[in-house]
C-alpha positions in Angstrom: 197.5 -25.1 -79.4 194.0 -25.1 -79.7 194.0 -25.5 -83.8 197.0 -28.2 -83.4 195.8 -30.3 -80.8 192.7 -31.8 -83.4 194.6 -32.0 -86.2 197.0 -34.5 -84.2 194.3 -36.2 -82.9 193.0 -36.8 -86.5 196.8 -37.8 -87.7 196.6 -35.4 -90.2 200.0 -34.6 -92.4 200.5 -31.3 -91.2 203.8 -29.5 -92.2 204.0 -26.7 -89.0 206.2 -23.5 -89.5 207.0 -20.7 -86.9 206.8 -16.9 -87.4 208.6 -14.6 -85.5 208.1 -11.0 -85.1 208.3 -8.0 -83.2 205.6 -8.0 -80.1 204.6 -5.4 -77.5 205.5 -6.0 -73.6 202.6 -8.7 -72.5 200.5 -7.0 -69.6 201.1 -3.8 -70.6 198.5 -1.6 -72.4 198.8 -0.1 -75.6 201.1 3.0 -75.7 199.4 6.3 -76.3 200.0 8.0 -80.2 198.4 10.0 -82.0 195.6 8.7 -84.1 197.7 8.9 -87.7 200.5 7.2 -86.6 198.7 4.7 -84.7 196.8 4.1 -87.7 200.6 3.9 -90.0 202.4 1.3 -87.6 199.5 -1.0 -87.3 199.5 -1.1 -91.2 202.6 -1.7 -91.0 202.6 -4.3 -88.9 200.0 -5.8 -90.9 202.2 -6.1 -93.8 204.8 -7.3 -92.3 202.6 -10.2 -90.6 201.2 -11.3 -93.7 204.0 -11.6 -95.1 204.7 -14.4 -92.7 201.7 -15.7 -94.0 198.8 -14.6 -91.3 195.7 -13.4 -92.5 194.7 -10.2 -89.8 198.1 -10.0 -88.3 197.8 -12.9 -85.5 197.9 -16.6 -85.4 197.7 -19.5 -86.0 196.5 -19.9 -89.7 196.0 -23.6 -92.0 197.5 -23.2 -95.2 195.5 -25.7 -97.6 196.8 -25.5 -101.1 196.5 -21.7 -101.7 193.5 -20.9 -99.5 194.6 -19.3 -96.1 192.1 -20.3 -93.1 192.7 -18.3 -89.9 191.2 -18.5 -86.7 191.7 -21.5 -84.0 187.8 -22.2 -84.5 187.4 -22.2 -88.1 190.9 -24.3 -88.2 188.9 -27.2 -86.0 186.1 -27.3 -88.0 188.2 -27.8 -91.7 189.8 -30.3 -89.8 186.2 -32.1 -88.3 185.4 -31.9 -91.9 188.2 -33.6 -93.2 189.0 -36.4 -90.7 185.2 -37.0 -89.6 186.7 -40.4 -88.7 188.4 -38.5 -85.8 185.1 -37.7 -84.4 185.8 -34.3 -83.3 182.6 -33.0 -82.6 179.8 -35.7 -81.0 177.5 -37.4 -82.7 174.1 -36.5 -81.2 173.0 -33.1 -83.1 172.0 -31.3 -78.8 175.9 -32.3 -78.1 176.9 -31.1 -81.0 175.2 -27.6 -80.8 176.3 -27.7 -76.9 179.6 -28.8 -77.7 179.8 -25.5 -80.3 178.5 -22.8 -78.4 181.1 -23.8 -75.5 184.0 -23.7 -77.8 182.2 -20.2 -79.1 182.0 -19.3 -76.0 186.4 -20.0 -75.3 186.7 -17.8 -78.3 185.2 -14.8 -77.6 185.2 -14.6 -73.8 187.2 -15.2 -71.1 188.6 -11.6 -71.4 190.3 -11.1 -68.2 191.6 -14.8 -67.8 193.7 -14.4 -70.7 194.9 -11.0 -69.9 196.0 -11.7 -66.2 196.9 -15.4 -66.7 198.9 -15.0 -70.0 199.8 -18.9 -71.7 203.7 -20.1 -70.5 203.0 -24.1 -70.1 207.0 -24.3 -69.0 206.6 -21.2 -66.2 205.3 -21.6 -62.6 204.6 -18.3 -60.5 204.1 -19.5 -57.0 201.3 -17.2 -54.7 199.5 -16.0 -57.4 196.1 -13.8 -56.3 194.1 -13.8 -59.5 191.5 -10.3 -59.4 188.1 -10.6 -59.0 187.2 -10.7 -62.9 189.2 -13.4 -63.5 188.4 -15.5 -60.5 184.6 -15.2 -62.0 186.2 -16.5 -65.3 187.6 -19.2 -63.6 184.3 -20.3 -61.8 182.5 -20.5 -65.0 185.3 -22.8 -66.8 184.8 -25.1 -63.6 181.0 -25.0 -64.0 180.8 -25.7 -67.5 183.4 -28.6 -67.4 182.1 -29.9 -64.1 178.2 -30.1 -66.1 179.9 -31.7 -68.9 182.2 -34.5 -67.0 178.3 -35.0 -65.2 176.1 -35.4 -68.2 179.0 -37.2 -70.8 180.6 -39.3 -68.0 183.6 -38.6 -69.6 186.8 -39.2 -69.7 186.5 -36.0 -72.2 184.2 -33.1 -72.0 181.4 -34.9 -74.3 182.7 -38.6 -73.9 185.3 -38.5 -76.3 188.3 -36.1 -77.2 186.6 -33.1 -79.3 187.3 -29.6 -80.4 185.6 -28.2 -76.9 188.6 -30.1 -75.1 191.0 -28.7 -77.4 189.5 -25.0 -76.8 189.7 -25.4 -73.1 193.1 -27.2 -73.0 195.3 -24.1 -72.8 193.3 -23.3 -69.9 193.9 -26.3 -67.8 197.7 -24.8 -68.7 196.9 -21.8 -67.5 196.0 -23.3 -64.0 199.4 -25.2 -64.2 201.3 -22.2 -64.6 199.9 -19.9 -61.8 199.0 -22.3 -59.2 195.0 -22.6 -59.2 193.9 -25.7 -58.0 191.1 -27.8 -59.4 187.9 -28.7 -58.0 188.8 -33.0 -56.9 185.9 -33.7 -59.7 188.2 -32.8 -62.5 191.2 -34.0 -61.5 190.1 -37.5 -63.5 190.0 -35.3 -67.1 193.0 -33.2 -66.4 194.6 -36.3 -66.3 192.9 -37.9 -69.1 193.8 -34.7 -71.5 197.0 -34.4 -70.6 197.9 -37.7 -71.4 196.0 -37.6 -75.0 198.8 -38.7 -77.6 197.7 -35.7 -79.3 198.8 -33.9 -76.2 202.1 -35.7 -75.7 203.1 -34.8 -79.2 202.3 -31.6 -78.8 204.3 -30.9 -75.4 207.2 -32.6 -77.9 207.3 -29.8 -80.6 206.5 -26.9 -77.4 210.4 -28.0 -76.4 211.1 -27.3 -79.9 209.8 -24.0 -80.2 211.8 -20.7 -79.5 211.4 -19.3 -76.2 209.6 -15.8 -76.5 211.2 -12.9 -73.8 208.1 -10.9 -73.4 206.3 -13.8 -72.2 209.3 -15.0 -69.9 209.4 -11.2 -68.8 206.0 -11.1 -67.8 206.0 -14.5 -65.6 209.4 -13.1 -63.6 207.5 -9.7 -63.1 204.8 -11.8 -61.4 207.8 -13.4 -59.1 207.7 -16.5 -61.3 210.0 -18.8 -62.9 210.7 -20.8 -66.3 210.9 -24.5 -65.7 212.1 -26.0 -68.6 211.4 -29.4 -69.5 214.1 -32.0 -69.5 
């Protein structure tokens, strides 16, 4: 989501292909082995992965020509770089660096939110008690995107539609699917995102996409249940 959603913005012609493999139980930790055959499956898994054309085992990855570039992040900034008409990262060089170490800052936090509050955009678990950890991740998204909205004047996170909105996007989902409400000053740019062309194309080719059991497990586990779209 967060790769795809600026390369739609920017129009680019994007082919998009989906691997499917074998995944673990989401929520659950990491079943005990012993070090040697941990060490085995994982490289086995590896293989297997790139086969389907990752790069470290996950995804998403950009195939351009014969170069493979993974990571959500990296994915956004090829495409700022080739469609700078799509103005995905603001003008003013303090926004820009801002803008950047917020969408560092979706990459390599936000630990617990993503554990507890897995991704389902077509799930809904009703009386959902987040933990403490994640209820602090949750304060700091509203925080940042509250300062933002303040300082930008929005609609979007820095004025316009950027890689930072893309980044926090899945997020906004997140508080969708398990109920958390947002604070009334954002309810003006949840709006605004979700209906972003880039965004409504996007919801088009999730109705597509194969449903994935693990994840459906997890949300009925939690006392939830899949809404499909009509």
């Amino acid at each position: 989501m967060r790769a795809l959603l600026p390369l739609l913005h920017a129009k680019a012609d994007v082919e998009i292909k989906t691997a499917s493999f074998e995944m673990g139980r989401q929520g659950d930790p990491e079943p005990e082995t012993d070090a040697d055959q941990y060490v085995r499956l994982a490289a086995e898994r590896l293989a297997t992965r790139r086969a389907l054309g990752s790069v470290t085992g996950y995804f998403p990855v950009l195939h351009v020509d014969d170069t493979r570039i993974h990571e959500s992040l990296a994915i956004c900034e090829w495409t700022a770089e080739r469609y700078p008409e799509a103005g995905l990262w603001p003008q003013e060089g303090m926004d820009r660096a801002r803008a950047r170490a917020l969408s560092t800052e979706m990459a390599s936090n936000f630990t617990n939110l993503r554990q507890q509050m897995s991704c389902h955009v077509f799930a809904r678990v009703p009386g959902f008690l987040p933990n403490g950890p994640t209820r602090v991740e949750i304060a700091r998204v509203f925080e940042l995107m509250q300062t933002c909205l303040s300082a930008s004047g929005g609609p979007f996170l820095f004025g316009n539609f950027g890689i930072v909105d893309a980044m926090y996007f899945p997020v906004l989902t997140r508080f969708d699917t398990y109920g958390v409400a947002l604070p009334s000053a954002l309810h003006h740019y949840a709006d605004a995102i979700r209906t972003l062309p880039a965004v409504t194309r996007w919801r088009e080719l999730a109705r597509q996409a194969p449903a994935l059991p693990i994840y459906d497990g997890y949300i009925r586990r939690l006392g939830g249940e899949i809404v499909l779209p009509p």
